[in-house]
C-alpha positions in Angstrom: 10.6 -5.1 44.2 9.0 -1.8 43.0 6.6 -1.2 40.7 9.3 0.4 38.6 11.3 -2.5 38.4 8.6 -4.7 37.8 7.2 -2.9 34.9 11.3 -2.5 33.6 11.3 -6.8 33.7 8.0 -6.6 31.6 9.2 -4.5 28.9 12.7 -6.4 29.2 11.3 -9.8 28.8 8.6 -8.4 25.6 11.6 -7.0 23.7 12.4 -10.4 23.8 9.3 -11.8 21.6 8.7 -11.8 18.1 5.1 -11.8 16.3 5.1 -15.0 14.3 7.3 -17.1 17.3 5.4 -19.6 19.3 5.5 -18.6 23.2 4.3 -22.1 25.8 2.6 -21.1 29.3 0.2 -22.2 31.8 -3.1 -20.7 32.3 -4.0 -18.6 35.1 -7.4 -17.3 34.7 -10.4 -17.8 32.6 -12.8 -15.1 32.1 -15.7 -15.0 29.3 -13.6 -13.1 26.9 -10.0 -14.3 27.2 -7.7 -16.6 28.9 -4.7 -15.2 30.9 -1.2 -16.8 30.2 2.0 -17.3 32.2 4.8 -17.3 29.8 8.0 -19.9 30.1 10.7 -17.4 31.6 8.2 -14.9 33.3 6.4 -16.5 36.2 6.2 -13.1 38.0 3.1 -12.2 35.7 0.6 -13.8 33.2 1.2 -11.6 30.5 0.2 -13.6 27.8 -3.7 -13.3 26.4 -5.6 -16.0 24.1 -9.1 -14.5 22.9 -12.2 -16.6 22.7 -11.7 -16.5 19.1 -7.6 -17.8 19.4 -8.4 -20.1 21.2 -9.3 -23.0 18.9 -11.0 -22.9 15.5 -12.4 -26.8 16.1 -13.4 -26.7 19.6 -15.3 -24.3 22.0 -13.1 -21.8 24.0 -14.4 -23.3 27.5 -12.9 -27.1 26.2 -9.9 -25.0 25.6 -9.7 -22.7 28.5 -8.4 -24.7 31.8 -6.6 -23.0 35.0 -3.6 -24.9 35.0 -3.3 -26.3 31.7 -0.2 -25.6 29.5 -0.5 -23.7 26.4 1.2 -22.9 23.1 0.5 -19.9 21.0 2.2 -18.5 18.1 2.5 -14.6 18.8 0.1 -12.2 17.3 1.1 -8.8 18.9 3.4 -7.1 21.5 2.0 -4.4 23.7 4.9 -3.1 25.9 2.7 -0.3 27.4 0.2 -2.7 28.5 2.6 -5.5 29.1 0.6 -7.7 27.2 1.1 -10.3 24.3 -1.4 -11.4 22.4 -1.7 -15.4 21.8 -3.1 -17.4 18.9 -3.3 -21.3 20.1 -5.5 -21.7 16.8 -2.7 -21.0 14.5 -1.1 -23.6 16.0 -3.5 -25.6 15.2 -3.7 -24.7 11.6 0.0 -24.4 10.7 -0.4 -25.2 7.0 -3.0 -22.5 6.3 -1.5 -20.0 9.1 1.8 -20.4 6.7 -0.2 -19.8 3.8 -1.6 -16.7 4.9 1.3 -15.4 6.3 3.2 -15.6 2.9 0.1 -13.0 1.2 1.1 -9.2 0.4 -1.6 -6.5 0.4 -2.6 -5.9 -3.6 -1.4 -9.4 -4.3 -4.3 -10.8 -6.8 -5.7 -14.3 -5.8 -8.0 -16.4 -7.9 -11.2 -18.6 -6.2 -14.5 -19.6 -6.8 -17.3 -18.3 -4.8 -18.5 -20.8 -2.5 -21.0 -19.1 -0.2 -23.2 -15.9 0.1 -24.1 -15.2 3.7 -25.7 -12.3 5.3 -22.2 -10.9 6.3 -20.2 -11.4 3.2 -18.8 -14.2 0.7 -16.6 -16.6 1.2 -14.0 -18.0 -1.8 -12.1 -21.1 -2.1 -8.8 -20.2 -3.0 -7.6 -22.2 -6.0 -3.7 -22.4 -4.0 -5.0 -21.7 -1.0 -5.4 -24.9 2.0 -9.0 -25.7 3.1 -10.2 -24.0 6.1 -11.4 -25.6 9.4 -14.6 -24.1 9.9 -15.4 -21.5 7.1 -16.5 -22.6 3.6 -13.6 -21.2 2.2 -9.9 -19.1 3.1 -11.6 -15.9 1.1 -13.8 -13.6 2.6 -15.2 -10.8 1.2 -16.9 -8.1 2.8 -20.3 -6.6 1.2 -18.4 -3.0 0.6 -15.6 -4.9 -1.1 -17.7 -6.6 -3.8 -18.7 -3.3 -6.0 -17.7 0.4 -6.2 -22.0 0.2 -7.5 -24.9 0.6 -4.8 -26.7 -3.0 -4.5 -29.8 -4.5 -2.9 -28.4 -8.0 -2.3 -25.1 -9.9 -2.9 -26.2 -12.2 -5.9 -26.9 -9.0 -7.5 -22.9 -8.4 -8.1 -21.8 -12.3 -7.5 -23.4 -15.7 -7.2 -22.2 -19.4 -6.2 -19.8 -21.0 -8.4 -18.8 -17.9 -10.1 -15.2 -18.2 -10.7 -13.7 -14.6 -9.3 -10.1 -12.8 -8.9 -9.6 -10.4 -6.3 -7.4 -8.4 -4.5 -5.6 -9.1 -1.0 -6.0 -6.8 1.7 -4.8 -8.4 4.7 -5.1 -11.3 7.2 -8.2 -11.6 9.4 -6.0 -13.1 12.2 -9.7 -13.9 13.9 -10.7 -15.9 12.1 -8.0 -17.4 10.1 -9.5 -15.5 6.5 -7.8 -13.8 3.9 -10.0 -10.5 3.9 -10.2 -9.9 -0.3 -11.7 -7.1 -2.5 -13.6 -7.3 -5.7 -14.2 -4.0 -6.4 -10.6 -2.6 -6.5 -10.1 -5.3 -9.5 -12.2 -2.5 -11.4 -12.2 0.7 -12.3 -13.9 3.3 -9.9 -16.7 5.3 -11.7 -16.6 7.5 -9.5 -13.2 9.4 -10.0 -13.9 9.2 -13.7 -16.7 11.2 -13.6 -16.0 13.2 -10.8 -12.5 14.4 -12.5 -14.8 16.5 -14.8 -17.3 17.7 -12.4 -17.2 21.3 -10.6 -19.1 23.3 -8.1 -21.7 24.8 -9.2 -22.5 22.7 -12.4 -25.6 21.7 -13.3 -26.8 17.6 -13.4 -29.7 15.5 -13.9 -30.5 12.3 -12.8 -32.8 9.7 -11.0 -33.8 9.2 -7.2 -32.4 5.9 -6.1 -33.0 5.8 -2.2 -35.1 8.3 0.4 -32.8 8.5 3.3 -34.1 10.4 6.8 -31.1 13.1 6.0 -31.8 13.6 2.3 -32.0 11.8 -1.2 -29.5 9.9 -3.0 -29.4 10.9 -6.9 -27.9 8.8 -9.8 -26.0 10.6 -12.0 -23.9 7.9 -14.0 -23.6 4.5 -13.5 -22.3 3.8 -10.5 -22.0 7.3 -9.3 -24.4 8.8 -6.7 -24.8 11.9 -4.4 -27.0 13.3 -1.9 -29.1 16.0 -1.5 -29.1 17.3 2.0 -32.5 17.7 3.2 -32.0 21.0 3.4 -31.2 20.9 0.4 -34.3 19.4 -1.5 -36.9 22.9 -1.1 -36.4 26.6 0.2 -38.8 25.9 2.8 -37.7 23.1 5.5 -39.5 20.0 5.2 -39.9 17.3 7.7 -39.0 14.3 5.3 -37.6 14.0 1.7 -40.7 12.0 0.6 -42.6 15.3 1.3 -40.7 16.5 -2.2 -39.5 13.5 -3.9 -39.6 10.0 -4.7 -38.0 7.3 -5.5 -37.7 7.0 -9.7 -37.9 10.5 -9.8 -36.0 12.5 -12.3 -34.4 15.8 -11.0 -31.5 18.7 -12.4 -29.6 19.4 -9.3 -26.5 21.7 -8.5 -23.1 20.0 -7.3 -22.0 21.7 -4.0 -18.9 20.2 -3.3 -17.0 17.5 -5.1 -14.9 14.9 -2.0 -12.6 12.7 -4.2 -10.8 11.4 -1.0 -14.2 10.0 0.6 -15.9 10.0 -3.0 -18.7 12.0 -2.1 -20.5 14.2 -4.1 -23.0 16.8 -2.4 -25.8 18.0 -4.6 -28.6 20.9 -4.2 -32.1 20.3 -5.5 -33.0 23.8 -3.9 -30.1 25.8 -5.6 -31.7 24.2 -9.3 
């Protein structure tokens, strides 16, 4: 059989699958990073792929992971151009809260409490949510996600036990999480203020952070921009601290106004 032909009886048998449909196999290989899977009705090829992070939520992917051993895995994804089909054998596993997070809609509003503050984000128990396996809670929130305001630290914005309603904005099929925002339950400062603002106009406001690029300058609350270091002096300068510091109140020009990426650029020079 050519390779044509082969690669015709891959794509043939993938129109086949579904995401969301449980596929069974044996394993093949095993390598650090994935297991490879022989699908029931395609022996010709393992085609079927189970991450170290599919593989089981409870136990460790090498108790998992087995030449020989026969699988399950609902189906995550479908790649006809690599012939490849990604495997979840933990949402198998976890059918009650793979259900429940399969049944959330981006911008849907969810209600929790704050459980845990870690390094890396928060997580929230979901008030109608199932327990998870191995995180304190189904909610995660990522550290951008918590304000539309600069912060030093997340208990600034949020602590333990605080009682919180966020938006949905998908399903972290890695780790079994509904990935929720914060900040898009509020308004954004920043397109308030910035609907008013034009080149060329004049602002003042305080230093917050020396950066090796340039200074970032509170105008409102919650709205910031930077001033290029070229932009701090009509002579270069090797570091902002060299002109400013931190706490320092400055009048600064606006040099262009980015609503889509909510940037403001600001000239200490031109002032």
């Amino acid at each position: 059989m050519g390779d044509g032909s082969v690669e015709r009886d891959v794509r043939t048998f993938l129109a086949t699958l579904r995401v969301g449909e449980v596929c069974h196999g044996v394993v093949a290989a095993v390598s650090r990073s994935e297991m490879s899977v022989t699908l029931d009705g395609f022996p010709a090829h393992p085609l079927g792929s189970v991450g170290t992070l599919d593989g089981s939520w409870r136990r460790r992917f090498g108790d998992v992971a087995a030449v020989g051993r026969r699988v399950g895995g609902e189906v995550l994804a479908v790649d006809s151009d690599a012939g490849r089909v990604r495997l979840s054998m933990a949402a198998t596993e976890n059918p009650e809260l793979w259900a429940f997070l399969k049944r959330l809609r981006p911008g849907e509003l969810l209600a929790g409490t704050v459980v845990a503050i870690e390094r890396f984000g928060v997580f929230v128990a979901l008030d109608d949510g199932p327990d998870h396996p191995v995180y304190p809670g189904v909610g995660f929130i990522t550290y951008p996600e918590l304000s539309w305001r600069r912060f030093e630290a997340a208990s600034d914005v949020i602590e333990i036990g605080q009682r919180v309603s966020c938006e949905f904005l998908q399903f972290d099929t890695w780790n079994g999480e509904a990935r929720l925002s914060l900040r898009a339950t509020q308004p954004d400062p920043f397109l308030g203020f910035a609907e008013g603002i034009v080149v060329g106009e004049r602002l003042s406001g305080r230093v917050t952070k020396l950066v090796p690029f340039g200074v970032f300058v509170q105008l409102a609350d919650g709205v910031e921009g930077l001033v290029h270091l070229s932009e701090l002096s009509a002579v270069p300068v090797a570091a902002p601290e060299d002109v400013v510091q931190v706490g320092d109140q400055l009048t600064v020009v606006v040099t262009d106004v980015d609503r889509d990426r909510r940037r403001l650029s600001l000239s200490l020079r031109q002032a």
